[in-house]
N, C-alpha and C positions, 0 to 999 in steps of 0.2 A: 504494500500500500504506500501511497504518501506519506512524507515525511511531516506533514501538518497539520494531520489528522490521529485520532485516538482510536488505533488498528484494533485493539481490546475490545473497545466498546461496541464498535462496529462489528462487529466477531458477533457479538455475545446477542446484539439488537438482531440481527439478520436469525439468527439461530431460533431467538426466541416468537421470531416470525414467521416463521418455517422455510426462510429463503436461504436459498443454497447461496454461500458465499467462497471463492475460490480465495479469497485472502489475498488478491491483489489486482489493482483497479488503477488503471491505465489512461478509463475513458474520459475525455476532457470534458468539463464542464458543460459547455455547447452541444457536446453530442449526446451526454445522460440526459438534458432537457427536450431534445429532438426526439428520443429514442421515447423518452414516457410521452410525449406529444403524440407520436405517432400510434398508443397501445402497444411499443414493444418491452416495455417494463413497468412495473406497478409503483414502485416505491424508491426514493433514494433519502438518504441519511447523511450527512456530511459533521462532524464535530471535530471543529478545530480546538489541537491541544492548547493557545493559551487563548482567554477571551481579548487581548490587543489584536488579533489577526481576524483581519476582515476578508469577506469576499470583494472581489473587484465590478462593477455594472459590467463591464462590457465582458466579464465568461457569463452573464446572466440575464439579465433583465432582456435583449429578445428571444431568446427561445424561451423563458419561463410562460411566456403568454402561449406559446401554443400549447402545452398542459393545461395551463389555466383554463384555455378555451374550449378543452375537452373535460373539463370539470375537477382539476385536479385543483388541491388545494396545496400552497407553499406557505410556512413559516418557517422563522430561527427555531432554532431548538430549546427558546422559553415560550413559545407559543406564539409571538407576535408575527405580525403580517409584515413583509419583505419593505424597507421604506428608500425606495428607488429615487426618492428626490433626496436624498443623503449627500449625492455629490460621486464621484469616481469609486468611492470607496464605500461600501456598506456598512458604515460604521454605528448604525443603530440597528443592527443585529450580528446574532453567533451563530453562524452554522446553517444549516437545510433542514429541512423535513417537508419533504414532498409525498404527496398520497394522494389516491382518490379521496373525494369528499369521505367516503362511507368507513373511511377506515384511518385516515390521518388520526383522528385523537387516539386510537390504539395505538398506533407508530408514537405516536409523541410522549401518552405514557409510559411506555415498553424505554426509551432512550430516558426518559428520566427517572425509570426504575434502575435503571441499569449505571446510569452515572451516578447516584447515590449509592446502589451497593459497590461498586466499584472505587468509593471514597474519592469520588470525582465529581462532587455537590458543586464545588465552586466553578465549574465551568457553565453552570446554568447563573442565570441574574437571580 
């Protein structure tokens, strides 16, 4: 996996979801947002190890709409809505959590079950 990411937790969320995770993720930003746009994946999780590191707009904000417009729902990983007018940097939020509407607040409690027992509270706000 990425060096910016918490490979642990990710492990642990994907498992506890039933999703087969090969334990190493290559695909770039752009093309996980294309790919769930398109129905070729259900779900993505991204938690960066320290809460200073932001996502950048331009790996996100166009392709996140085409999810979006197939009824997916995006927030950081405290629950809040993506805030795209932030500037280059996503600096009002930590991390991904992309799902279909029907299942996102599962994904989002499963990653915050998971980074509390994992004694990695403090990476939520």
């Amino acid at each position: 996996m990425l060096d910016s990411g918490v490979d642990e937790a990710h492990e642990v969320i994907f498992a506890r979801l039933g999703i087969a995770s090969k334990g190493c993720d290559f695909l770039a930003w752009v093309l996980r947002w294309v790919t769930l746009g398109m129905g070729l994946a259900n779900i993505t999780v991204w938690i960066y190890r320290k809460r200073e590191r932001t996502g950048k707009i331009w790996d996100h904000a166009g392709a996140m709409l085409l999810f979006e417009e197939i009824g997916g729902k995006i927030t950081d990983i405290d629950g809040k809505e993506i805030d795209l007018t932030a500037g280059r940097k996503l600096t009002g939020n930590h991390g991904f959590v992309a799902a279909p509407r029907s299942v996102h607040d599962t994904v989002l409690k499963t990653v915050h079950d998971v980074l509390h027992e994992q004694g990695k509270a403090n990476l939520l706000a």
